[in-house]
Chimera marker file (.cmm) of the C-alpha trace (Angstrom):
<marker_set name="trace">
<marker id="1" x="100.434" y="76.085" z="92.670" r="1" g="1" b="0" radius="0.5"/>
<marker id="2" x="103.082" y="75.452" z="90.187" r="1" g="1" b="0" radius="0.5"/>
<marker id="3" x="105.659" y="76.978" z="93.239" r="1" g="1" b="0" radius="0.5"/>
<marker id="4" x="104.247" y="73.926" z="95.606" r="1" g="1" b="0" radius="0.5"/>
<marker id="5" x="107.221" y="71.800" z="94.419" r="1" g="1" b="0" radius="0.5"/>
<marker id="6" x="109.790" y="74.220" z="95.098" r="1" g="1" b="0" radius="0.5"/>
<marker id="7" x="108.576" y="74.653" z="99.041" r="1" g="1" b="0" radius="0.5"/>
<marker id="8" x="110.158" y="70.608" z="99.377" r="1" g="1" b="0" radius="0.5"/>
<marker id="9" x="111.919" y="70.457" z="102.187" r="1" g="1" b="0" radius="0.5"/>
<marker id="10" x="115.036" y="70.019" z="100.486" r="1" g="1" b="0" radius="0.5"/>
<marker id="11" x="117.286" y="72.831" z="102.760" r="1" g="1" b="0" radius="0.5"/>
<marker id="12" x="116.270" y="75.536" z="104.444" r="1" g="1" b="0" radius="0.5"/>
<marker id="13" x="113.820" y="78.454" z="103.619" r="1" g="1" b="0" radius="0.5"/>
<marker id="14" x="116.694" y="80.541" z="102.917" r="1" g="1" b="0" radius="0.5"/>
<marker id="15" x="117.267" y="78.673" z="99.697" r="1" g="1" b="0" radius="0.5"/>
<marker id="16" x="113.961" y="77.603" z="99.391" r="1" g="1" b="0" radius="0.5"/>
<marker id="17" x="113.264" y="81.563" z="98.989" r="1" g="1" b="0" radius="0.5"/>
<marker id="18" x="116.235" y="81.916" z="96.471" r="1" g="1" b="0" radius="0.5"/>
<marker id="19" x="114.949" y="79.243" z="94.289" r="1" g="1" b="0" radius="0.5"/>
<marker id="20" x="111.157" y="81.214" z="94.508" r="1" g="1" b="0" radius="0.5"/>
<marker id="21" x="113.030" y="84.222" z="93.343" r="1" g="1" b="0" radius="0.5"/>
<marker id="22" x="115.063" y="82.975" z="90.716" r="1" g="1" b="0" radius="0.5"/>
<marker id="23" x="111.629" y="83.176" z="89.088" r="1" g="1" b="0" radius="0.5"/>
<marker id="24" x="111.354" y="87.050" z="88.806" r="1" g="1" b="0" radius="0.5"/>
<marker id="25" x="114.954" y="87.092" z="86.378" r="1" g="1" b="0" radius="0.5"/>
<marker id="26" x="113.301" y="84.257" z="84.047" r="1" g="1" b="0" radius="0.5"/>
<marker id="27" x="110.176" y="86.540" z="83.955" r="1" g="1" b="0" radius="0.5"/>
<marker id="28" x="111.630" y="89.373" z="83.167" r="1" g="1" b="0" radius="0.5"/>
<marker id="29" x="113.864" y="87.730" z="80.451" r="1" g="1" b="0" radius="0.5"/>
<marker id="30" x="110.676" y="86.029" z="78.909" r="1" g="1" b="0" radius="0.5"/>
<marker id="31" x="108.683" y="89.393" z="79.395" r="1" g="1" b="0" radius="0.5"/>
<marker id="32" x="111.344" y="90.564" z="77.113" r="1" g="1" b="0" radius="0.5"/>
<marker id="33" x="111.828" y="87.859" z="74.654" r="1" g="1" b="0" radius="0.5"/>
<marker id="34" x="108.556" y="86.540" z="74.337" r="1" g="1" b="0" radius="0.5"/>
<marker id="35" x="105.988" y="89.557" z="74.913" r="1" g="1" b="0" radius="0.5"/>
<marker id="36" x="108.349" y="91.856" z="73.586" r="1" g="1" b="0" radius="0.5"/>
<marker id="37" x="108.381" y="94.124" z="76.766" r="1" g="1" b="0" radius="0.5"/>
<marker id="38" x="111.202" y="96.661" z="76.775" r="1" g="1" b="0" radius="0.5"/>
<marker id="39" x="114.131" y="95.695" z="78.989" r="1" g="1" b="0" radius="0.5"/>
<marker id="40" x="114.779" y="99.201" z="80.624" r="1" g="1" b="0" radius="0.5"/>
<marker id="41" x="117.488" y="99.930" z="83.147" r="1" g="1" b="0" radius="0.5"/>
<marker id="42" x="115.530" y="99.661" z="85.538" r="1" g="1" b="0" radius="0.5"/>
<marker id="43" x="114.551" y="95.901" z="85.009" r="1" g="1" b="0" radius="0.5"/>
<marker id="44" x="118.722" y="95.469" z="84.480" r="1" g="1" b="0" radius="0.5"/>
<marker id="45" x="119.232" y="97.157" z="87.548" r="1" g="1" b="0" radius="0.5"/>
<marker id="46" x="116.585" y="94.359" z="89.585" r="1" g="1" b="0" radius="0.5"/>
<marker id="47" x="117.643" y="91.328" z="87.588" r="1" g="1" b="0" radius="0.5"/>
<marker id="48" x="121.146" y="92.212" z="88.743" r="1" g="1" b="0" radius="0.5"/>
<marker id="49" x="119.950" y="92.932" z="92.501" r="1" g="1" b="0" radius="0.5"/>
<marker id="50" x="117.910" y="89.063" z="92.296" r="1" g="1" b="0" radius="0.5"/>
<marker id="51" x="120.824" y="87.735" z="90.932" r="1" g="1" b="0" radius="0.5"/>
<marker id="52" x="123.279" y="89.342" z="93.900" r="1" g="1" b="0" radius="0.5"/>
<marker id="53" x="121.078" y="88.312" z="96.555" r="1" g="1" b="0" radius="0.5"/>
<marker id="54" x="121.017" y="84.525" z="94.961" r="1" g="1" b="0" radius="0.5"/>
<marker id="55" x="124.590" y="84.714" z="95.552" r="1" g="1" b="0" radius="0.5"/>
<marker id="56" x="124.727" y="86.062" z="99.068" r="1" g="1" b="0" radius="0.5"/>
<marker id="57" x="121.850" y="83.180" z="99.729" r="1" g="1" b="0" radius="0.5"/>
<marker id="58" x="124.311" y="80.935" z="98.128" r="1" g="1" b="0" radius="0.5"/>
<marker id="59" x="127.303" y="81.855" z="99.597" r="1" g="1" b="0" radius="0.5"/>
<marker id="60" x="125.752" y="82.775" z="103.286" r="1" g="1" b="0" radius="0.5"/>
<marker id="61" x="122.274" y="80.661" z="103.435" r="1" g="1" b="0" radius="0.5"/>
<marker id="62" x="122.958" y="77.026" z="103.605" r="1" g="1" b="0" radius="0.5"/>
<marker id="63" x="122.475" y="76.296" z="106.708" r="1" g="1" b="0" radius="0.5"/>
<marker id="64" x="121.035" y="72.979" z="107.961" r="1" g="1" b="0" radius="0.5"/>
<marker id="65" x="117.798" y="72.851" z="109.584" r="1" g="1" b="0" radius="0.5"/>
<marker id="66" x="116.364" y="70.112" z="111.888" r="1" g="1" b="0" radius="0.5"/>
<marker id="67" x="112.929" y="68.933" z="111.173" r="1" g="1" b="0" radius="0.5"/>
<marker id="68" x="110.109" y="70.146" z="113.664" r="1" g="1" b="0" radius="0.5"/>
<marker id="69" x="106.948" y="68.500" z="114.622" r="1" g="1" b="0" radius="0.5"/>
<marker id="70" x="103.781" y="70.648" z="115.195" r="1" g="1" b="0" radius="0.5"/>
<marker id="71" x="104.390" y="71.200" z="118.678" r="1" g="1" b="0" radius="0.5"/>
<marker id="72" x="108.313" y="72.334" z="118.308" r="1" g="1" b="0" radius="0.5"/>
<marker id="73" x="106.504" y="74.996" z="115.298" r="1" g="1" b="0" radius="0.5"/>
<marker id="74" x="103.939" y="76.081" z="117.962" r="1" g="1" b="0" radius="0.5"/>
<marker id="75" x="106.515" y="76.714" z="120.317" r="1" g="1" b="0" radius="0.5"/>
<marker id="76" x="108.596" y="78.623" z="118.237" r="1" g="1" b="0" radius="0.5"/>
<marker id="77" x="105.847" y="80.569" z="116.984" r="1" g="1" b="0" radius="0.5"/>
<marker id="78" x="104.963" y="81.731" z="120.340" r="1" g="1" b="0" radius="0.5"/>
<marker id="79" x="108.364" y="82.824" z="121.158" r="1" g="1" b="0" radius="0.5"/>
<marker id="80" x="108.333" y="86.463" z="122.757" r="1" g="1" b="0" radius="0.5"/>
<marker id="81" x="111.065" y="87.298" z="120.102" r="1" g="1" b="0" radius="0.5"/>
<marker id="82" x="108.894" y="86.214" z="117.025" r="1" g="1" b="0" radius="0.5"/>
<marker id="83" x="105.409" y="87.744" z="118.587" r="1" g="1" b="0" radius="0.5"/>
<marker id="84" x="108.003" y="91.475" z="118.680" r="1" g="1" b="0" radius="0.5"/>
<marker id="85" x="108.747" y="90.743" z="115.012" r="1" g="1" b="0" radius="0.5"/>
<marker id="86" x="105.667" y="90.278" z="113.850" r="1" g="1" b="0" radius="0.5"/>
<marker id="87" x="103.726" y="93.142" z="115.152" r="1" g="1" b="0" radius="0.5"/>
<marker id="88" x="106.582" y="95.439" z="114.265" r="1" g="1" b="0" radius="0.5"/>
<marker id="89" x="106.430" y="93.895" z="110.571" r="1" g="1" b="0" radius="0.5"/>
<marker id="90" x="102.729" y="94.474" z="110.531" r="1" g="1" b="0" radius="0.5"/>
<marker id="91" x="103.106" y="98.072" z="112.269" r="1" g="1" b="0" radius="0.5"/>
<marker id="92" x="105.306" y="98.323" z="109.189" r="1" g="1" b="0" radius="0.5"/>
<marker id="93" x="103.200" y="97.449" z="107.077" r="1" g="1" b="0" radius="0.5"/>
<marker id="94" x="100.192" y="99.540" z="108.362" r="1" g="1" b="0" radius="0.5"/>
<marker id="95" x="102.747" y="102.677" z="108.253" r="1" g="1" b="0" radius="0.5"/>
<marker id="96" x="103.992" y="101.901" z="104.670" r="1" g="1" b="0" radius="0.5"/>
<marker id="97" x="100.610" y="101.969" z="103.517" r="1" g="1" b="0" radius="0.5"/>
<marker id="98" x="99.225" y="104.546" z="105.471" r="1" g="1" b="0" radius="0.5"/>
<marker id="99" x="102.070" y="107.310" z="104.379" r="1" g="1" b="0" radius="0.5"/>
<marker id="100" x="101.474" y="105.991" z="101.224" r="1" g="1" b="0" radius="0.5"/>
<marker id="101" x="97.484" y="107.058" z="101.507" r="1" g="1" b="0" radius="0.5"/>
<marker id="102" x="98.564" y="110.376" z="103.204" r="1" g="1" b="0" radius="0.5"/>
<marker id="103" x="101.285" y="111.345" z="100.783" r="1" g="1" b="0" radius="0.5"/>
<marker id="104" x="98.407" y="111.111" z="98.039" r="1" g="1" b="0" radius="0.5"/>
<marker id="105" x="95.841" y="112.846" z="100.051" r="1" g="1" b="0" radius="0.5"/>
<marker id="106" x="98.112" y="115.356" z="101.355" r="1" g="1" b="0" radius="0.5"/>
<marker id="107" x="99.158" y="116.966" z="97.764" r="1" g="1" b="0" radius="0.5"/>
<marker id="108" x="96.629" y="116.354" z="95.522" r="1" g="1" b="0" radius="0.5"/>
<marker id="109" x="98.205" y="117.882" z="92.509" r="1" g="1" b="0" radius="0.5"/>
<marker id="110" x="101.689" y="116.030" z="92.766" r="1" g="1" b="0" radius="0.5"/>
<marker id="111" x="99.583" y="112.327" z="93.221" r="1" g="1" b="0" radius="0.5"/>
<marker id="112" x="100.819" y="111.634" z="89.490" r="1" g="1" b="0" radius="0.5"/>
<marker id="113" x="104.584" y="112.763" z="89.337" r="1" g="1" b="0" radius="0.5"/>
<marker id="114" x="106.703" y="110.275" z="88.123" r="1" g="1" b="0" radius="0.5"/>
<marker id="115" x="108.606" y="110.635" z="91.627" r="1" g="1" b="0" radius="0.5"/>
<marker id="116" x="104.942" y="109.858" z="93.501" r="1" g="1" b="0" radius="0.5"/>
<marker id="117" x="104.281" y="107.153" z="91.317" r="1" g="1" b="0" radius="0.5"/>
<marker id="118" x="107.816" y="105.752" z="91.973" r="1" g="1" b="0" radius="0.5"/>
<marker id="119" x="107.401" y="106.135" z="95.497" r="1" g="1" b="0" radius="0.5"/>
<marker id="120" x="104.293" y="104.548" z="95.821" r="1" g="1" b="0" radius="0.5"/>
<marker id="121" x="105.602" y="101.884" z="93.763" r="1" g="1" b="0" radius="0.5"/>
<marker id="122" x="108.171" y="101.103" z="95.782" r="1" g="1" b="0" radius="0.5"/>
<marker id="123" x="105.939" y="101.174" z="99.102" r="1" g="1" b="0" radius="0.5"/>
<marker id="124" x="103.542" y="98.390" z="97.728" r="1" g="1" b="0" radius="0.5"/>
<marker id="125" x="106.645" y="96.636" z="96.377" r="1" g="1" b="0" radius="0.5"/>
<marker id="126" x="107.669" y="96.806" z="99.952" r="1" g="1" b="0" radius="0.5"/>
<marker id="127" x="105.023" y="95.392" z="101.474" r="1" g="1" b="0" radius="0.5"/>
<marker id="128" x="104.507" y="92.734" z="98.782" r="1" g="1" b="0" radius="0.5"/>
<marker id="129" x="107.851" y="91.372" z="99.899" r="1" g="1" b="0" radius="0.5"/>
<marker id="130" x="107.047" y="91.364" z="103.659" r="1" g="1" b="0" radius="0.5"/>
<marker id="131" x="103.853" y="89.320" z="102.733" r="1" g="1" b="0" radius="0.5"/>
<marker id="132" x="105.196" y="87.118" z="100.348" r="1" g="1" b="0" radius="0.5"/>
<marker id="133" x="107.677" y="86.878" z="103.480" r="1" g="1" b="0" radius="0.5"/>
<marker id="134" x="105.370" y="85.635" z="105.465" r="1" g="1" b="0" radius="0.5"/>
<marker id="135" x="103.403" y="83.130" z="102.985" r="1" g="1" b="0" radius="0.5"/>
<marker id="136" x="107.229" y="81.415" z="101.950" r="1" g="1" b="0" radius="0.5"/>
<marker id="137" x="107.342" y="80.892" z="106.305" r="1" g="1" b="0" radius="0.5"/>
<marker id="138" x="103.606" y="80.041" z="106.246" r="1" g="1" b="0" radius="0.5"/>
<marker id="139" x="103.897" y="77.498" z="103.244" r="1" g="1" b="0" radius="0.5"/>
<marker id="140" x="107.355" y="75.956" z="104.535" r="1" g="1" b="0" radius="0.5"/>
<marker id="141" x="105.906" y="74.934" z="107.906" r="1" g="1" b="0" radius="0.5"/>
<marker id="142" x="102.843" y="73.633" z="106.090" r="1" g="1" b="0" radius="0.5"/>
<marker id="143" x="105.014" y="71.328" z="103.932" r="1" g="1" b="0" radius="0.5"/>
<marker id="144" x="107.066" y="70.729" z="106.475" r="1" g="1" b="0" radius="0.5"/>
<marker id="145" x="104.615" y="69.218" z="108.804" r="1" g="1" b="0" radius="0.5"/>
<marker id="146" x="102.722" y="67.379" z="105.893" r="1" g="1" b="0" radius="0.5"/>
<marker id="147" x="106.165" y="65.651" z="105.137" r="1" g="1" b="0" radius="0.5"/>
<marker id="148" x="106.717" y="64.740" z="108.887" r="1" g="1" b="0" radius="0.5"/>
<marker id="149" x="103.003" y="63.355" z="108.811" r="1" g="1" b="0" radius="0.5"/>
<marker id="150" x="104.433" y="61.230" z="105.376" r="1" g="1" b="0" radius="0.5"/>
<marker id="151" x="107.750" y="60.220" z="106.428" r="1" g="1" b="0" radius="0.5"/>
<marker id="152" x="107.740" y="59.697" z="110.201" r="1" g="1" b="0" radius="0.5"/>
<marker id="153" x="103.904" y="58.335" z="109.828" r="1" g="1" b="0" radius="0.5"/>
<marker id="154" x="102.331" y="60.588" z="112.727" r="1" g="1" b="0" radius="0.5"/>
<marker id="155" x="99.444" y="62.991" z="111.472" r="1" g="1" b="0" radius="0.5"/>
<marker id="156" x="101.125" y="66.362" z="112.405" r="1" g="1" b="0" radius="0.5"/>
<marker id="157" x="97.731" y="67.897" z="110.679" r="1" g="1" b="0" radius="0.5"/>
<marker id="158" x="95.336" y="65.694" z="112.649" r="1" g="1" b="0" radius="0.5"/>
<marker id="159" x="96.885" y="67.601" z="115.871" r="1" g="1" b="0" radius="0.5"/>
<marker id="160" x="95.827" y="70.560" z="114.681" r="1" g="1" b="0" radius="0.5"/>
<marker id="161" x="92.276" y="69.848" z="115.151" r="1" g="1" b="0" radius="0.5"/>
<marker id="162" x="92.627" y="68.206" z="118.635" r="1" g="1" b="0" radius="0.5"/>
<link id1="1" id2="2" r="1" g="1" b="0" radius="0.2"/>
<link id1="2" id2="3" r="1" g="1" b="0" radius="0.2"/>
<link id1="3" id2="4" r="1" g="1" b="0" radius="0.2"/>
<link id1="4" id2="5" r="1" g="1" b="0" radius="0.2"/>
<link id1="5" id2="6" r="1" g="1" b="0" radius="0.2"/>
<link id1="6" id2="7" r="1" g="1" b="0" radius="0.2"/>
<link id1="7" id2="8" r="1" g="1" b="0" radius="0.2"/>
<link id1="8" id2="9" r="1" g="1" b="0" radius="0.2"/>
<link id1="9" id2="10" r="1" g="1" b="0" radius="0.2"/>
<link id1="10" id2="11" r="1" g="1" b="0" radius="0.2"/>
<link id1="11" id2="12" r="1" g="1" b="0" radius="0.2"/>
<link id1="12" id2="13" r="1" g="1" b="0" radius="0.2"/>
<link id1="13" id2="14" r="1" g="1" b="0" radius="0.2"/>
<link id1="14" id2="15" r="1" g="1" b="0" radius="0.2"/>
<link id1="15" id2="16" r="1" g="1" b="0" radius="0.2"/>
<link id1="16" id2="17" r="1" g="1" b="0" radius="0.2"/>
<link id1="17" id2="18" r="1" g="1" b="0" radius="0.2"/>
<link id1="18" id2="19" r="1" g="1" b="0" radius="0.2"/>
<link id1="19" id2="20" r="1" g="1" b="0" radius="0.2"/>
<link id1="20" id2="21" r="1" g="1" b="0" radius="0.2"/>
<link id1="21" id2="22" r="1" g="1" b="0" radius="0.2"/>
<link id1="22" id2="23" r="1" g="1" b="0" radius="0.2"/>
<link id1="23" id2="24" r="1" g="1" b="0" radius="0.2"/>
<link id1="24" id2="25" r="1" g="1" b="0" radius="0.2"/>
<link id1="25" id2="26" r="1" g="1" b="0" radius="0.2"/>
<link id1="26" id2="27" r="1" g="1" b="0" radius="0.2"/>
<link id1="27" id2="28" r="1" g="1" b="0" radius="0.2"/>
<link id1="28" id2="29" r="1" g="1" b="0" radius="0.2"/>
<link id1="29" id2="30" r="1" g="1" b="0" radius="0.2"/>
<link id1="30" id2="31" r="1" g="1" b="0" radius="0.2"/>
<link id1="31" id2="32" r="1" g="1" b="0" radius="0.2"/>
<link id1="32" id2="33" r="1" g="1" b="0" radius="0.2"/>
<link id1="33" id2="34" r="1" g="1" b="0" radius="0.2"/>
<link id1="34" id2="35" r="1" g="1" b="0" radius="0.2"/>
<link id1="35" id2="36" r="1" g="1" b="0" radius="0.2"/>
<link id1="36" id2="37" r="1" g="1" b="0" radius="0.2"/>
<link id1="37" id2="38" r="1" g="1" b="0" radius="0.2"/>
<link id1="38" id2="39" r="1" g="1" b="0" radius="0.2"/>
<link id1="39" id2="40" r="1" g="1" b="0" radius="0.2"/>
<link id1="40" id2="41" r="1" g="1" b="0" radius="0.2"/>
<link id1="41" id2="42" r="1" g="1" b="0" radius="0.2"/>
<link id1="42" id2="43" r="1" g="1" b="0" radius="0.2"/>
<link id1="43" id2="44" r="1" g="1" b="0" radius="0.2"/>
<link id1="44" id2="45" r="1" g="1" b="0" radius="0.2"/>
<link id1="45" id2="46" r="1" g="1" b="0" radius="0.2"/>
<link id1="46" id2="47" r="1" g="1" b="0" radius="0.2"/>
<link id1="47" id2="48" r="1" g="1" b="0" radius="0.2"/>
<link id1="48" id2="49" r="1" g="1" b="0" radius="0.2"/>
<link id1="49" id2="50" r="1" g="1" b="0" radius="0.2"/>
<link id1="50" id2="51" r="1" g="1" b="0" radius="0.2"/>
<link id1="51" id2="52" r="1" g="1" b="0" radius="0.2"/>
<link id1="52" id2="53" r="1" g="1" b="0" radius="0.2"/>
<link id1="53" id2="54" r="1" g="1" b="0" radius="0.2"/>
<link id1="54" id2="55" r="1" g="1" b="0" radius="0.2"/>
<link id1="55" id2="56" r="1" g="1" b="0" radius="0.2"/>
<link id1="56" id2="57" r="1" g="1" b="0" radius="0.2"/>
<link id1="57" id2="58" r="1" g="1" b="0" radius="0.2"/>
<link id1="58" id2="59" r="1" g="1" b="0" radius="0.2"/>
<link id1="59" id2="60" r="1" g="1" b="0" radius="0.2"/>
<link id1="60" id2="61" r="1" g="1" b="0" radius="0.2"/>
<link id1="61" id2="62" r="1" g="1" b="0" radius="0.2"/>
<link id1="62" id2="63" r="1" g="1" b="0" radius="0.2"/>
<link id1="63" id2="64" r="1" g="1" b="0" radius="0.2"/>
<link id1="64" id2="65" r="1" g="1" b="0" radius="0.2"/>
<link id1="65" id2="66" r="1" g="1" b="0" radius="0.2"/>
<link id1="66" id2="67" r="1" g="1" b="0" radius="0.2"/>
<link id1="67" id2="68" r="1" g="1" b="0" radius="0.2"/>
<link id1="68" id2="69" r="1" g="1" b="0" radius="0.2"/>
<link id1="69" id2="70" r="1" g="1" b="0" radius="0.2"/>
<link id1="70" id2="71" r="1" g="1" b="0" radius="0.2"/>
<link id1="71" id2="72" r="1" g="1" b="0" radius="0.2"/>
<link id1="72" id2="73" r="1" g="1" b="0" radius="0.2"/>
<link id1="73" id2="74" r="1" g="1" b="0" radius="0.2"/>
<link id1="74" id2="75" r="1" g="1" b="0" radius="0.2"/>
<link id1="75" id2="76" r="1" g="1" b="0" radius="0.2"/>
<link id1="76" id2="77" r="1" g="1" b="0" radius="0.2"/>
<link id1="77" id2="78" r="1" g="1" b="0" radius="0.2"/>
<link id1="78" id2="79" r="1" g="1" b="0" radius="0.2"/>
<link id1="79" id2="80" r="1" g="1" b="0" radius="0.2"/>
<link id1="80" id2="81" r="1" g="1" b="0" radius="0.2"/>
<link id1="81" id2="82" r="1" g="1" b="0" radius="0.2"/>
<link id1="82" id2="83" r="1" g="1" b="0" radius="0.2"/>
<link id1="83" id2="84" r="1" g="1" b="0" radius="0.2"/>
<link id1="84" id2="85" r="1" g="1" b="0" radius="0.2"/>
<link id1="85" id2="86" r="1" g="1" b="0" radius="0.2"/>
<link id1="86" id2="87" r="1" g="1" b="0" radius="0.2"/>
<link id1="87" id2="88" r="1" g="1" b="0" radius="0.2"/>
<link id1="88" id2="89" r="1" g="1" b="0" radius="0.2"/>
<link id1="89" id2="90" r="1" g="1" b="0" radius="0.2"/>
<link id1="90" id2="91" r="1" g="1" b="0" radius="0.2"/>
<link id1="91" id2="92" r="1" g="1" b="0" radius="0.2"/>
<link id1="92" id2="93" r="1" g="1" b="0" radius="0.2"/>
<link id1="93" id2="94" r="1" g="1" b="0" radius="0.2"/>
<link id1="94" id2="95" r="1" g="1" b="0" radius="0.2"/>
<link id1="95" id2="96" r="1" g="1" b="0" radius="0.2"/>
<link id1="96" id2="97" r="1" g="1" b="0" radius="0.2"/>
<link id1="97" id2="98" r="1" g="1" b="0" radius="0.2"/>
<link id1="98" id2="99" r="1" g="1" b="0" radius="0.2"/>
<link id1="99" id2="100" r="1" g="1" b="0" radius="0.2"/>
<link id1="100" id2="101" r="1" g="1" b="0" radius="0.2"/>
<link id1="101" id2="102" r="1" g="1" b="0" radius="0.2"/>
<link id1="102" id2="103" r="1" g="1" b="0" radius="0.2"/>
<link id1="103" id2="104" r="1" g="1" b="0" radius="0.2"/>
<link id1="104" id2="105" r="1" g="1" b="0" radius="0.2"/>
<link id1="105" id2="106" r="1" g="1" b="0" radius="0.2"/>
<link id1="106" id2="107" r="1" g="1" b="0" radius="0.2"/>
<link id1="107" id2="108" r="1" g="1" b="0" radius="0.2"/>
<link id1="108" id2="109" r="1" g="1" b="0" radius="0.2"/>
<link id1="109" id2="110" r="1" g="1" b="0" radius="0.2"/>
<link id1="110" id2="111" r="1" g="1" b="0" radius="0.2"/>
<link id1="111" id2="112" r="1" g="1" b="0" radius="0.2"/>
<link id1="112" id2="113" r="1" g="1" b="0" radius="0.2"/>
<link id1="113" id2="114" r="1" g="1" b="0" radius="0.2"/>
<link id1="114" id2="115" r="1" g="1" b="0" radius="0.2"/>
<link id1="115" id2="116" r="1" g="1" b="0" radius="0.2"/>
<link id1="116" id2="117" r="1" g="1" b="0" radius="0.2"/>
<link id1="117" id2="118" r="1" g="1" b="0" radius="0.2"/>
<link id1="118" id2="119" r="1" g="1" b="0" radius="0.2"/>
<link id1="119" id2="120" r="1" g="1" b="0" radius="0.2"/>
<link id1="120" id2="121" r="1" g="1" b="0" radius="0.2"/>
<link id1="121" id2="122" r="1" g="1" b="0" radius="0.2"/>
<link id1="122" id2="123" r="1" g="1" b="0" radius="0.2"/>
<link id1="123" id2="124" r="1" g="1" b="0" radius="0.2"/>
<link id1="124" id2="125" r="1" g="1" b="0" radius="0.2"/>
<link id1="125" id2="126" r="1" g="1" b="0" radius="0.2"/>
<link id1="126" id2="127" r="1" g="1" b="0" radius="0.2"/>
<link id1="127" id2="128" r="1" g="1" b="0" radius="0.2"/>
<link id1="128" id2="129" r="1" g="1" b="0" radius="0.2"/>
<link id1="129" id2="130" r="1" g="1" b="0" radius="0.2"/>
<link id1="130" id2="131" r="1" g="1" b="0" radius="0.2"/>
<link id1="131" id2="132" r="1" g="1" b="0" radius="0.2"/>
<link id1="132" id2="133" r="1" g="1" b="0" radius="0.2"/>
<link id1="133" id2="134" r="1" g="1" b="0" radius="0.2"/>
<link id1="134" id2="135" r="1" g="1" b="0" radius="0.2"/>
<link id1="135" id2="136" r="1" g="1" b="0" radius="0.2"/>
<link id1="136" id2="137" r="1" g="1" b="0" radius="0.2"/>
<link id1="137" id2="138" r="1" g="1" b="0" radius="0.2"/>
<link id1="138" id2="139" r="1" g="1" b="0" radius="0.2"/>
<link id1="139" id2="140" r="1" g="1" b="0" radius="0.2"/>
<link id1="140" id2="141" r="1" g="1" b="0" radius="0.2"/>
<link id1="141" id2="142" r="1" g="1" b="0" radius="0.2"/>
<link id1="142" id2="143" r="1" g="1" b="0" radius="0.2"/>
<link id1="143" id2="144" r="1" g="1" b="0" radius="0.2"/>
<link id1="144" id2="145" r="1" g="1" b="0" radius="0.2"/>
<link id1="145" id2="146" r="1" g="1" b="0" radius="0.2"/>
<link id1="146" id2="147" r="1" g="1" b="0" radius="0.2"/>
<link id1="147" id2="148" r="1" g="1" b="0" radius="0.2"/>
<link id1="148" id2="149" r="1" g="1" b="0" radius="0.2"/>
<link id1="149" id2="150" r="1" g="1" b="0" radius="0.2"/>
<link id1="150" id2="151" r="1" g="1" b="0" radius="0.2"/>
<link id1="151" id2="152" r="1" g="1" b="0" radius="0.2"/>
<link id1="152" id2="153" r="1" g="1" b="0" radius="0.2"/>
<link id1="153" id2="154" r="1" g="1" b="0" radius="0.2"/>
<link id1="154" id2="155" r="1" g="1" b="0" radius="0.2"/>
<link id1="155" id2="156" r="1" g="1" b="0" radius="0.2"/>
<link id1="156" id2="157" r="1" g="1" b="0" radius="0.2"/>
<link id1="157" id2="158" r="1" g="1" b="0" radius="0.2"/>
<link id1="158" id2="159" r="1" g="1" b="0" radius="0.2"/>
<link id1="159" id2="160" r="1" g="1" b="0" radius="0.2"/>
<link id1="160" id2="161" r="1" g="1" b="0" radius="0.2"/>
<link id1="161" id2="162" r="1" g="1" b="0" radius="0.2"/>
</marker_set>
């Protein structure tokens, strides 16, 4: 909940995401300083990839949005191009964690090599981004519509329910 305040609609979900992530480099700093975690390489080497893809947000991701009322967010949502995307992220998904399943299935005796382990790491690190995705969109058109309900004094949520 304590992320609720950074979902304002203050710019667009491109930022909005940057700001969410900016969280992971303060966590792994205070992971180090406080709980006395070891900063490996391998923490260096994703503080520095956060921190290069704040940038590129930065530099690349302020772009203005307009606000949209619940039936402008229906409509988008049911867009042909955003139904494709979706079911190929969740085909994605399904085949990330399904090779993930086989792979450990498959070879019984290498389920516990540090290469395995990486790998399997990096699948469910995959699809925690794609989900996380997909709550930052979920939560930003939730906020958004609450504000329109606030500011422009129509109950965007009430619609919902008719």
């Amino acid at each position: 909940m304590g992320q609720i305040g950074d979902l304002s609609p203050q710019g667009s979900i491109a930022i909005v995401a940057d700001r969410l992530q900016s969280g992971l480099v303060f966590n792994s700093i205070c992971a180090t300083l406080i709980l006395g975690e070891p900063f490996t390489r391998w923490s260096l080497g994703g503080t520095i990839l956060v921190c290069m893809g704040a940038v590129l947000i930065a530099i690349f991701g302020a772009i203005g949005e307009p606000a949209h009322n619940l039936d402008q967010l229906l409509l988008l949502l049911s867009r042909r191009q955003f139904i494709i995307w979706m079911i190929a992220q969740a085909i994605l998904v399904v085949a990330i964690i399904a090779n993930s399943k086989v792979l450990k299935y498959m070879n019984p005796w290498t389920k516990n090599t540090p290469r395995m382990r990486l790998f399997r790491g990096m699948a469910y690190g995959a699809v925690s981004g794609i989900l996380s995705a997909h709550s930052l969109l979920v939560a930003k058109s939730a906020v958004e519509l609450l504000v329109r309900t606030i500011v422009d004094r129509h109950n965007e949520i009430e619609a919902l329910f008719d």
